[in-house]
C-alpha positions in Angstrom: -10.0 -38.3 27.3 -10.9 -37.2 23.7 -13.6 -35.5 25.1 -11.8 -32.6 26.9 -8.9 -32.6 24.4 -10.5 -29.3 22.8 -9.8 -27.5 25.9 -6.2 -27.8 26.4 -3.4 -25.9 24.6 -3.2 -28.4 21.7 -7.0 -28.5 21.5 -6.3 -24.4 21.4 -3.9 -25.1 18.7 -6.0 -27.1 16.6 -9.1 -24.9 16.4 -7.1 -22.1 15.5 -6.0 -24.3 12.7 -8.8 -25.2 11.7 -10.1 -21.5 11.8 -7.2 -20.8 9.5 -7.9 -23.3 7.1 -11.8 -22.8 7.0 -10.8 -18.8 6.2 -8.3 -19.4 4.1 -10.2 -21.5 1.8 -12.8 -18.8 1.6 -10.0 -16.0 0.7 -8.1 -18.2 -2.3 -11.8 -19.5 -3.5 -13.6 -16.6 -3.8 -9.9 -14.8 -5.1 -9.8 -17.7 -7.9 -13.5 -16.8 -8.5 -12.5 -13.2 -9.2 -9.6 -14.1 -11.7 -10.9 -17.0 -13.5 -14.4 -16.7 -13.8 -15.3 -13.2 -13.2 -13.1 -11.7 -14.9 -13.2 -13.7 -17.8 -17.4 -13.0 -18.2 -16.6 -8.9 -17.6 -14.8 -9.5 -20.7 -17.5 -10.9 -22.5 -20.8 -9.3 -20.8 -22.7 -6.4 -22.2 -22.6 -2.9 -20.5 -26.2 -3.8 -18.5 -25.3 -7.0 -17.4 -21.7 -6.1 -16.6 -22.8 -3.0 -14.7 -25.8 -5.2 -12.6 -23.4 -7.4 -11.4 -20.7 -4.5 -10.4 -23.4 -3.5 -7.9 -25.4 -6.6 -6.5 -22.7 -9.5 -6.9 -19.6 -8.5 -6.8 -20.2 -6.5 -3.3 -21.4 -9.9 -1.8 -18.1 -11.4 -3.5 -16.3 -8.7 -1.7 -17.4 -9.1 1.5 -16.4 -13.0 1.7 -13.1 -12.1 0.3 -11.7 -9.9 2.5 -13.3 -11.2 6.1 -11.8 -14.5 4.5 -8.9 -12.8 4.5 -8.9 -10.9 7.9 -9.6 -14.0 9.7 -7.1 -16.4 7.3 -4.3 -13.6 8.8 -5.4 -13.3 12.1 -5.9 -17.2 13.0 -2.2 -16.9 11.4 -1.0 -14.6 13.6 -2.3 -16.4 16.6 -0.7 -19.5 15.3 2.5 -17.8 14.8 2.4 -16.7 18.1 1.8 -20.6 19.5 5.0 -21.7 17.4 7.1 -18.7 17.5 9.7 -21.4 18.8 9.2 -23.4 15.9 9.2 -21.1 12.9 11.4 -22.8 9.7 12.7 -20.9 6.8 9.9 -21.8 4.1 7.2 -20.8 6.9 8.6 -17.4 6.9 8.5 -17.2 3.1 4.7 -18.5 3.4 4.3 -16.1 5.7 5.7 -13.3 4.2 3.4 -13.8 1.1 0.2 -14.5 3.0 0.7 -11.3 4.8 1.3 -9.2 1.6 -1.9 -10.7 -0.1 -4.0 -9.9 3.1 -2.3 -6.3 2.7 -3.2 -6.0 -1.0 -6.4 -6.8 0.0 -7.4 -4.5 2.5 -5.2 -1.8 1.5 -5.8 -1.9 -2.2 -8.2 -4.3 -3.7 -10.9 -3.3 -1.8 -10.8 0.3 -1.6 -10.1 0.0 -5.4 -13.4 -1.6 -5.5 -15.3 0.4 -3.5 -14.9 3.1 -6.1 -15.2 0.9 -9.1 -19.1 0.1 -7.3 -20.2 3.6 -6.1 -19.0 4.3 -10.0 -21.7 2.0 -11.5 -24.3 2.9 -9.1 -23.9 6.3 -10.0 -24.1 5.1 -13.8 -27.2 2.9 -13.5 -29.1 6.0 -11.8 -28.4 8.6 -14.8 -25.2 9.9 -12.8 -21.8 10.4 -14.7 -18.9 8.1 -14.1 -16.3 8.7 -11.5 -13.2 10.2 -12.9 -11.5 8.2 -10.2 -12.8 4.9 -10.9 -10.8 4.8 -14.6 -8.3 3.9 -12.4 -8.9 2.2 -9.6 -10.1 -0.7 -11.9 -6.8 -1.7 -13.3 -5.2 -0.7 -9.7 -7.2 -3.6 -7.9 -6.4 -6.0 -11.1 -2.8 -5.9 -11.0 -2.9 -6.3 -6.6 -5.3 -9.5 -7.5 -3.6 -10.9 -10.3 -0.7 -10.4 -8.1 -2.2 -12.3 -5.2 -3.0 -15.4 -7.8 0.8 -14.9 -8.5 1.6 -15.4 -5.1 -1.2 -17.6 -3.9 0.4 -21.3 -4.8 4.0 -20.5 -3.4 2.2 -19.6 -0.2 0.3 -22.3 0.1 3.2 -24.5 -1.1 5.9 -23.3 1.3 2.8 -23.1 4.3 2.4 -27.1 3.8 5.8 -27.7 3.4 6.7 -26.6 6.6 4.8 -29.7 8.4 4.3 -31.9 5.7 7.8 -31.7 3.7 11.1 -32.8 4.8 9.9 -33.1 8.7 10.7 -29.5 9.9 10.5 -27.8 6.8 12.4 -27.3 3.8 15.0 -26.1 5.0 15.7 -26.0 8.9 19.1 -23.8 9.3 18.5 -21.0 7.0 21.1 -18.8 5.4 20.3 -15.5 6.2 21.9 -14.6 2.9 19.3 -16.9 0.7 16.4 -15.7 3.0 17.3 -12.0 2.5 17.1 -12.6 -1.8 14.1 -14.4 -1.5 12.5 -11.7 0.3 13.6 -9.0 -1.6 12.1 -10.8 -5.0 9.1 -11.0 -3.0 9.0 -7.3 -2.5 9.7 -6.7 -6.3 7.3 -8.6 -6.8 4.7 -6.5 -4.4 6.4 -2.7 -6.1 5.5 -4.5 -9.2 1.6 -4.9 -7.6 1.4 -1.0 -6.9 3.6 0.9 -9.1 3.7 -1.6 -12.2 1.7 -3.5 -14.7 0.2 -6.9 -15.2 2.6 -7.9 -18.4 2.3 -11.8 -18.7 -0.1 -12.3 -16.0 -3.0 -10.4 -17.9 -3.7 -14.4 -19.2 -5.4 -16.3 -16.3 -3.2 -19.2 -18.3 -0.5 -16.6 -18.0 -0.8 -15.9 -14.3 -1.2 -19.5 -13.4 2.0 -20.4 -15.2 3.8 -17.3 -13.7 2.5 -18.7 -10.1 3.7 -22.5 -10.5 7.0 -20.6 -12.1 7.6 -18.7 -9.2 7.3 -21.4 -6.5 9.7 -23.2 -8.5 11.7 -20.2 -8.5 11.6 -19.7 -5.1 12.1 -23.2 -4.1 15.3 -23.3 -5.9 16.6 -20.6 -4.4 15.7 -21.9 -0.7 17.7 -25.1 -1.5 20.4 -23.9 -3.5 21.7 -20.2 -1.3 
């Protein structure tokens, strides 16, 4: 019967999964490709080359981050919606994260970028620089050093969930524990839009401050 399997509700269920996994793969690849590689050679690269790759590369970069991320969220949502029964305290947190980065995304990063391009085009044709685009470049550095930030908690807290512990880390959550965790999150996400990069401007700095905080957060899940 392993034939048919696909077209039952767990056959559903697992193509959706494997949707989400596919996207999501996609989103945190091409999001570590922005932090730790790109980033790093903007540093380095001279005005021409810098501004080439603004306008040819990074658009194609763009376009598999966010539709990574749209359909990472949206296979999400639709397995949410299957398990809705079933939802443990450390899924919610993973949750919670996934949904902010796929907001930062959409809502910041990108539009942020959109101006940072149609600055450099402007540029490489004998235009003058967009006023705007002084700071939407910082603006979309600090929402995707933020998503690095919050990248390996999620993906820590979305495994755990079926892989640690049996039904998560923690089954009976305390509503008290749940409500701190999520208000550091959201600190964490004023910090993205209103604040500054501060130790994470190091991609050895962000990658620290990531592992730190699932450890923080973990602690906090097991201990309130």
């Amino acid at each position: 019967m392993g034939d048919i399997a696909l077209f039952t509700s767990v056959g559903l269920d697992y193509l959706f999964r494997w949707g989400h996994f596919m996207a999501g793969i996609t989103w945190i690849g091409v999001l570590y490709y922005f932090n730790f590689i790109q980033g790093e050679y903007f540093k380095e690269a001279e005005d021409a080359h810098r501004s080439g790759a603004i306008q040819k590369l990074v658009p194609r970069a763009l376009w598999w981050f966010r539709w990574g991320a749209m359909f990472t969220f949206l296979t999400g949502v639709v397995l949410l919606g299957y398990r809705h029964a079933g939802l443990t305290y450390d899924i919610t947190v993973g949750a919670t994260l996934g949904t902010l980065m796929f907001l930062n995304v959409w809502l910041v990063i990108w539009p942020a970028q959109k101006i940072v391009i149609a600055s450099a085009t402007q540029v490489a044709h004998g235009g003058e620089a967009l006023p705007e685009a002084a700071g939407a470049a910082p603006k979309a550095a600090l929402a995707s050093r933020t998503n690095v930030l919050f990248s390996a908690p999620m993906l820590f807290f979305m495994g755990s969930s079926a892989h640690l512990g049996g039904n998560g880390l923690v089954t009976d959550a305390n509503p008290v524990g749940l409500g701190v965790v999520l208000l550091l999150i959201l600190a964490l996400e004023g910090n993205a839009l209103f604040g500054k990069q501060g130790p994470m401007t190091k991609v050895s700095g962000v990658i620290g401050c990531s592992l730190g905080l699932t450890a923080v957060l973990y602690g906090l899940m097991v201990t309130l």
